[in-house]
C-alpha positions as CSV (number, residue, x, y, z in Angstrom):
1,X,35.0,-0.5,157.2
2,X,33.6,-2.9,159.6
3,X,35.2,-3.4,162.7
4,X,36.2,-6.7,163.9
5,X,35.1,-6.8,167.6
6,X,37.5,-10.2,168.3
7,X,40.4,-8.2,167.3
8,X,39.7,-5.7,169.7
9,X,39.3,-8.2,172.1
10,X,42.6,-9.8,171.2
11,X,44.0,-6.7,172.1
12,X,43.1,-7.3,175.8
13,X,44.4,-10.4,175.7
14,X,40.9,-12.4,175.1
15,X,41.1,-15.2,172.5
16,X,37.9,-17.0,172.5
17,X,34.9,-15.2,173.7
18,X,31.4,-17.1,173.5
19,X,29.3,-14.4,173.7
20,X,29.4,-10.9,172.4
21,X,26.4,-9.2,172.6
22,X,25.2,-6.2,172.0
23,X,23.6,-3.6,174.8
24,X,21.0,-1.5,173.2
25,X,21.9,1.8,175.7
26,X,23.1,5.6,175.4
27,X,23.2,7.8,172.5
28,X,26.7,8.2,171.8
29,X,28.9,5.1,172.7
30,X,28.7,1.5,171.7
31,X,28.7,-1.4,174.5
32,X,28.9,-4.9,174.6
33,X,28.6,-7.3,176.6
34,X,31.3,-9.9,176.2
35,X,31.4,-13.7,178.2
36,X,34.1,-16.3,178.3
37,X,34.6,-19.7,180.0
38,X,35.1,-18.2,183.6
39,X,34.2,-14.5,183.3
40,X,31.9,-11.8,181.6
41,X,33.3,-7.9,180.6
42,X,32.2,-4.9,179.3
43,X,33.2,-3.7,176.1
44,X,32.6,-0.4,175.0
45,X,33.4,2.0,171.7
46,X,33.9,5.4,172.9
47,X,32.6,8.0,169.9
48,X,36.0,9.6,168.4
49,X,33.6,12.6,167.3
50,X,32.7,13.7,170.8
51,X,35.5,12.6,172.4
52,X,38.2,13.1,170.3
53,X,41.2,12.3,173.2
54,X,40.2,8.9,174.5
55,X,43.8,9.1,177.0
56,X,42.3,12.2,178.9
57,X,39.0,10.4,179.4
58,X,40.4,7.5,180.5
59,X,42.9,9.6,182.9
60,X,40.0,11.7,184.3
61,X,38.0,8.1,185.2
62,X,41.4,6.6,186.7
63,X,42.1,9.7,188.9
64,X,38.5,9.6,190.2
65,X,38.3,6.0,190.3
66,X,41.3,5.9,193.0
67,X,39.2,7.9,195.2
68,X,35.9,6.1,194.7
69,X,38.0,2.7,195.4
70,X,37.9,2.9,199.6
71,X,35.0,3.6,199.8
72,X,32.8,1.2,202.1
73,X,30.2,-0.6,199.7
74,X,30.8,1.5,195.9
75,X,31.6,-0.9,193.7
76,X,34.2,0.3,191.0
77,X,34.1,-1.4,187.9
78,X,37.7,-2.5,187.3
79,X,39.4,-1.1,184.1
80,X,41.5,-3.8,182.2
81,X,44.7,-2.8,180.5
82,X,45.4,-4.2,176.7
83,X,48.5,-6.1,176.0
84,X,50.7,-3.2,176.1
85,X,49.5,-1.9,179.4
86,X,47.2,1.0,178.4
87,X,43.8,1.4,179.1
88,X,42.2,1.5,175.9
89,X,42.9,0.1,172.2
90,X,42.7,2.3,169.2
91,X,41.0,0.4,166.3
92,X,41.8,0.4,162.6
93,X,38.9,3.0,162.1
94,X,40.9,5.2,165.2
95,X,38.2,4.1,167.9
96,X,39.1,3.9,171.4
97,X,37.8,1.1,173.0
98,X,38.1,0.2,176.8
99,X,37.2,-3.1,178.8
100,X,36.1,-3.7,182.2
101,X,34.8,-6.5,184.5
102,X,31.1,-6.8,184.9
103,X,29.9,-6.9,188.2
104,X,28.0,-10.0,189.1
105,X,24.5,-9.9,190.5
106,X,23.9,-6.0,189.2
107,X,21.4,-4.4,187.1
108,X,20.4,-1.3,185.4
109,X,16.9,0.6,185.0
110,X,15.6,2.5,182.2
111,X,13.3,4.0,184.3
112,X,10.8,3.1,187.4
113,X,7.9,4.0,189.9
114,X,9.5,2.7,193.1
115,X,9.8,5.0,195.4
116,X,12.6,2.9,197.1
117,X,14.8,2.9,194.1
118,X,14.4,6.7,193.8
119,X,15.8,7.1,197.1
120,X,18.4,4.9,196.5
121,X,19.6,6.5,193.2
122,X,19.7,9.9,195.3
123,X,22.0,8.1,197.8
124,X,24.2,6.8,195.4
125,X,24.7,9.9,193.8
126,X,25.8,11.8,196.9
127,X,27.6,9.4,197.9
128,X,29.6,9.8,194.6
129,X,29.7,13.2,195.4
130,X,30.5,13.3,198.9
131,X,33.3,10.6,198.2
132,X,35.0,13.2,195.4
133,X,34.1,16.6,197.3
134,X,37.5,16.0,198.6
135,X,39.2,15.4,195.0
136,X,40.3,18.7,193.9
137,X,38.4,19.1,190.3
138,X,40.9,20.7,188.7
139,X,42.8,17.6,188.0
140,X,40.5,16.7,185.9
141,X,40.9,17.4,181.9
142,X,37.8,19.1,180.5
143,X,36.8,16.6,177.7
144,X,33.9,18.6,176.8
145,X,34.0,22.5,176.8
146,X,30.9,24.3,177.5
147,X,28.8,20.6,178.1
148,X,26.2,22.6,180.4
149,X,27.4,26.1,179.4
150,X,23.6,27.4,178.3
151,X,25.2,30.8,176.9
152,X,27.4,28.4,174.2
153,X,24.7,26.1,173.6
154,X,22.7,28.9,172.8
155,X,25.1,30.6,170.5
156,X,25.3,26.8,168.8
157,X,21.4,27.2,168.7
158,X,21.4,30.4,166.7
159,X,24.2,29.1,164.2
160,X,21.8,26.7,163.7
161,X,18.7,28.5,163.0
162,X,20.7,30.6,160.7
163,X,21.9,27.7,158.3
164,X,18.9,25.4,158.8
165,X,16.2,24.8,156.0
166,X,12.8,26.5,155.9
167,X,10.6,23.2,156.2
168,X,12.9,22.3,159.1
169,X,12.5,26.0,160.6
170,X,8.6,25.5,160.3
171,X,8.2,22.1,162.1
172,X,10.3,23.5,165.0
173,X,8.2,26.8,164.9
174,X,7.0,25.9,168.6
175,X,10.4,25.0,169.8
176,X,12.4,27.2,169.0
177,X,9.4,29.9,170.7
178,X,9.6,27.9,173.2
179,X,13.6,28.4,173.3
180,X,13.3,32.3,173.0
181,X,10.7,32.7,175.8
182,X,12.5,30.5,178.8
183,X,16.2,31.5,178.0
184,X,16.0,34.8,180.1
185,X,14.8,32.3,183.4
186,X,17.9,31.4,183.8
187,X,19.6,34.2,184.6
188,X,20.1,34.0,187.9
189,X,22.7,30.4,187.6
190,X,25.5,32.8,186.3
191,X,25.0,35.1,189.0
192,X,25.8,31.9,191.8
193,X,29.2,31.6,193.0
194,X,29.0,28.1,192.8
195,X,32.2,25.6,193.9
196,X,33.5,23.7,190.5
197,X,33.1,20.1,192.0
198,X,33.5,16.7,190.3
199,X,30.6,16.1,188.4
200,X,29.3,13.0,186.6
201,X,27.5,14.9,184.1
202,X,25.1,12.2,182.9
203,X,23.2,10.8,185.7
204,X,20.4,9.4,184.0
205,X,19.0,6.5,185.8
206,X,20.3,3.7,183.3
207,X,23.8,5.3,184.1
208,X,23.7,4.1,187.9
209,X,23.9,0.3,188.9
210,X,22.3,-1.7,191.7
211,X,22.3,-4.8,193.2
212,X,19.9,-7.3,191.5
213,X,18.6,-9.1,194.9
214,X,18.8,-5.7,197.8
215,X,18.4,-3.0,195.2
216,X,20.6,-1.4,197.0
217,X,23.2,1.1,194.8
218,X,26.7,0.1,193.6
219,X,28.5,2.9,191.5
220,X,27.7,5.4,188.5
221,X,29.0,4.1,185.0
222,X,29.5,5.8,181.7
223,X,32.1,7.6,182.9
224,X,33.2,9.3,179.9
225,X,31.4,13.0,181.0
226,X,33.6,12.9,184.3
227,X,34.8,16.8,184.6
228,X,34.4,19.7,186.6
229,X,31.2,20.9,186.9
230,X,28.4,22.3,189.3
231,X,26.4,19.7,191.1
232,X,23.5,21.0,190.0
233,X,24.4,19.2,186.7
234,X,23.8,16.0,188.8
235,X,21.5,16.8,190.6
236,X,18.9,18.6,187.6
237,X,19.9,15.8,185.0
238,X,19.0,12.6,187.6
239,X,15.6,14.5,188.3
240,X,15.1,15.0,184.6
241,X,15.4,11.2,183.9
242,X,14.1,9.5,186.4
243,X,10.9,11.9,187.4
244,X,9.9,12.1,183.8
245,X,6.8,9.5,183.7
246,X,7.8,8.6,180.1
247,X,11.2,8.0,178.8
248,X,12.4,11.1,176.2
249,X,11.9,9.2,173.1
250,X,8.4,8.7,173.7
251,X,5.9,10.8,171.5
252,X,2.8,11.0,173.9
253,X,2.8,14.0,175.9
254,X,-0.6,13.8,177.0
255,X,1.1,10.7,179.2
256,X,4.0,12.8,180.3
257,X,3.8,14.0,184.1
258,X,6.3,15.0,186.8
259,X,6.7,12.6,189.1
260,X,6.7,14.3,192.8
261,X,6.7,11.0,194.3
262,X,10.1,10.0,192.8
263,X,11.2,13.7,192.9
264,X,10.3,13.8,196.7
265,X,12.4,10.3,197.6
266,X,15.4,11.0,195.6
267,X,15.8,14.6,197.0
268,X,15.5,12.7,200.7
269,X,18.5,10.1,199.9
270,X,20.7,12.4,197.7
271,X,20.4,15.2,200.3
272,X,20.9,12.6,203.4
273,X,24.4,12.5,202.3
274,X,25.3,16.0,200.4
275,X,23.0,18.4,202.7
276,X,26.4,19.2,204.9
277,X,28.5,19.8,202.5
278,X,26.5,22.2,199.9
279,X,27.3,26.1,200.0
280,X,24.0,28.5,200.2
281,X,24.5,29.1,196.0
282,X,24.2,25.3,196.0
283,X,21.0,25.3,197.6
284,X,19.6,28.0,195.8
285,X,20.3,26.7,192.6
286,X,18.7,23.2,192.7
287,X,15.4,24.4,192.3
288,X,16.5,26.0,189.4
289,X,18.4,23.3,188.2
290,X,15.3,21.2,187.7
291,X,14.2,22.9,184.6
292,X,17.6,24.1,183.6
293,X,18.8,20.3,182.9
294,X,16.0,19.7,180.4
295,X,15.9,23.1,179.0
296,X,19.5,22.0,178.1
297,X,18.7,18.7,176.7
298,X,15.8,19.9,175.0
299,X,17.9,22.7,172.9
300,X,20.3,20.2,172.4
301,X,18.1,17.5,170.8
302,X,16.4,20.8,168.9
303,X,20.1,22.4,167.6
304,X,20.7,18.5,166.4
305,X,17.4,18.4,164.5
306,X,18.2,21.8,162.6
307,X,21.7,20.9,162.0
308,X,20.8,17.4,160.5
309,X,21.1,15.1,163.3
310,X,24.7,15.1,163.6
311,X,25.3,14.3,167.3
312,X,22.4,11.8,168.6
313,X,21.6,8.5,167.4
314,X,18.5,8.7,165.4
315,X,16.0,6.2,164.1
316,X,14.0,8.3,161.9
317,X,14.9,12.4,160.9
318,X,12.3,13.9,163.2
319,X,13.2,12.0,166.2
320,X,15.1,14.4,167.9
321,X,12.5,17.5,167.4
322,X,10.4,15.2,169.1
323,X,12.7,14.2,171.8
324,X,13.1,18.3,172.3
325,X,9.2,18.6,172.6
326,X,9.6,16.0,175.3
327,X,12.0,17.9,177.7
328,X,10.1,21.4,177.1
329,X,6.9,19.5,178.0
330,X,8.9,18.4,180.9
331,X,9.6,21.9,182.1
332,X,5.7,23.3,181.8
333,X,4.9,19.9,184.0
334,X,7.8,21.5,186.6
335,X,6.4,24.6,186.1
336,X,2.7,24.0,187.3
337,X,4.8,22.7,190.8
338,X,7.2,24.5,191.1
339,X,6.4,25.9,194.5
340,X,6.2,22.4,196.2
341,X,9.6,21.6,194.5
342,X,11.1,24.3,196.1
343,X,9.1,23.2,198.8
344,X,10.8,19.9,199.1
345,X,14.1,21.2,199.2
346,X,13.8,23.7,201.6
347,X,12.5,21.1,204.0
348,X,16.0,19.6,204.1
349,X,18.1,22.3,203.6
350,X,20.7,22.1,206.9
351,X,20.9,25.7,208.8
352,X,25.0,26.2,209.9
């Protein structure tokens, strides 16, 4: 069954759109971008499968949205309730879909060079954190169990090695190697006593928006990961997108560096705000956190792959073994500078 996008909209009490358009962005939900006479809104499908109860998502992104609201210059993208006062509309297929207004004059990047943006993301993001460090994290629902839990993801690994077919078992031959040898280097996380915080838990780049003229930052969107969490979720899984010099569909490794540039300037601005308020586990698991985040995207894309693509968008069958090879070739860029990482953030690292 096809779903009828205007009848959604009717929900929400919008009759004659003139525009619906589709936004090619993120692996999981689907967004539009909707326009009438006097105003544009975002539309967007959450994915029943991976989040099955749409009313504690949208509760988790209320709760934290009420905090985020005061806040001098963060732009909150305001929610719109459906004809029957609730924040999202079930569809005839069971879909949840939730609307919001778009905020004029803003943009979104995929990636970039600028050193200026990089810093800017960084300072958006502790800002976000800084804003919710005060928000006690266990009001919020865990919508996803074991998201960045690595021993669950690698129990999810081995089912999958177990009931995946040989041909598939020989392509990933290096992965899965790959898998076995770096598991044991992350050891010392679970051995942090580590604050549960709010976390984002998807702070890709495309995931933050800035102002169109200034550049300047304006919120984090996609708020559907909102939970507790560690910040070095955040902090790992910005630095994993946004240093990566190619994006993590693309094939050519040979053109895939670490960016220490970027790295360098969104470690200054996320830092500028956040380096008060982190406990000495926090510090010491940052470094750490740079190769954990794409460690745990990479065996994520690779337990998809064995188990038939099941979870991720895909455009052909092999594309997320190759967006696995992607992160791990990530992680042995990290690894060749891994001193000066660590380097880095020592440098700001506030002595109380």
């Amino acid at each position: 069954m096809v779903v009828d996008v205007a009848l959604v909209l009717q929900a929400f009490g919008i009759t004659h759109p003139i525009n619906v358009e589709g936004i090619v962005s993120g692996l999981i939900n689907e967004t539009y971008l909707v326009e009438t006479d006097s105003s544009r809104f975002i539309l967007q499908r959450l994915n029943k499968e991976v989040f099955p109860d749409a009313a504690k998502v949208m509760e988790n992104i209320q709760i934290v949205q009420e905090v985020l609201a005061p806040v001098d210059g963060y732009q909150v993208p305001e929610l719109l309730k459906n004809l029957n006062e609730k924040l999202f509309q079930v569809d005839q297929e069971g879909y949840a879909w939730r609307l919001m207004k778009y905020i004029p004059d803003s943009v979104v990047f995929t990636n970039t060079t600028d050193v200026g943006l990089a810093e800017e993301a960084g300072i958006l993001i502790g800002r976000f954190h800084l804003a919710t460090s005060t928000l006690d994290s266990k009001k919020l629902h865990v919508t996803l169990p074991n998201f960045h839990d690595l021993n669950f993801r690698a129990d999810i690994f081995l089912g999958a090695l177990q009931n995946s077919s040989g041909e598939k078992l020989v392509n990933a031959s290096e992965s899965i190697a790959f898998v076995e040898e770096t598991l044991p280097h992350f050891d010392e996380l679970v051995e942090l006593n580590l604050p549960l915080r709010v976390t984002h838990n998807d702070t890709k780049l495309s995931n933050l928006l800035f102002d169109k003229t200034s550049g300047r930052g304006l919120c984090l969107i996609d708020l559907d990961t909102l939970m507790p969490g560690y910040l070095y979720h955040d902090f790992g899984d910005a630095i994993r997108a946004l240093c990566n010099s190619v994006t993590e569909n693309d094939k050519d490794l040979d053109a895939l560096h670490f960016d220490m540039s970027l790295f360098e300037h969104f470690t200054k601005g996320y830092l500028s705000k956040m380096g008060d308020v982190l406990t000495d586990d926090e510090w010491t698991s940052f470094p750490i956190s740079i190769e954990f985040m794409p460690f745990i995207m990479g065996l994520r894309f690779l337990t998809d792959y064995l188990y038939g693509n099941v979870y991720y968008k895909t455009d052909y069958s092999d594309q997320n073994l190759d967006r696995c090879k992607n992160q791990f070739a990530l992680i042995e860029r990290m690894r060749e500078k891994r001193e000066e990482i660590a380097g880095v953030i020592d440098s700001y690292k506030v002595v109380k």
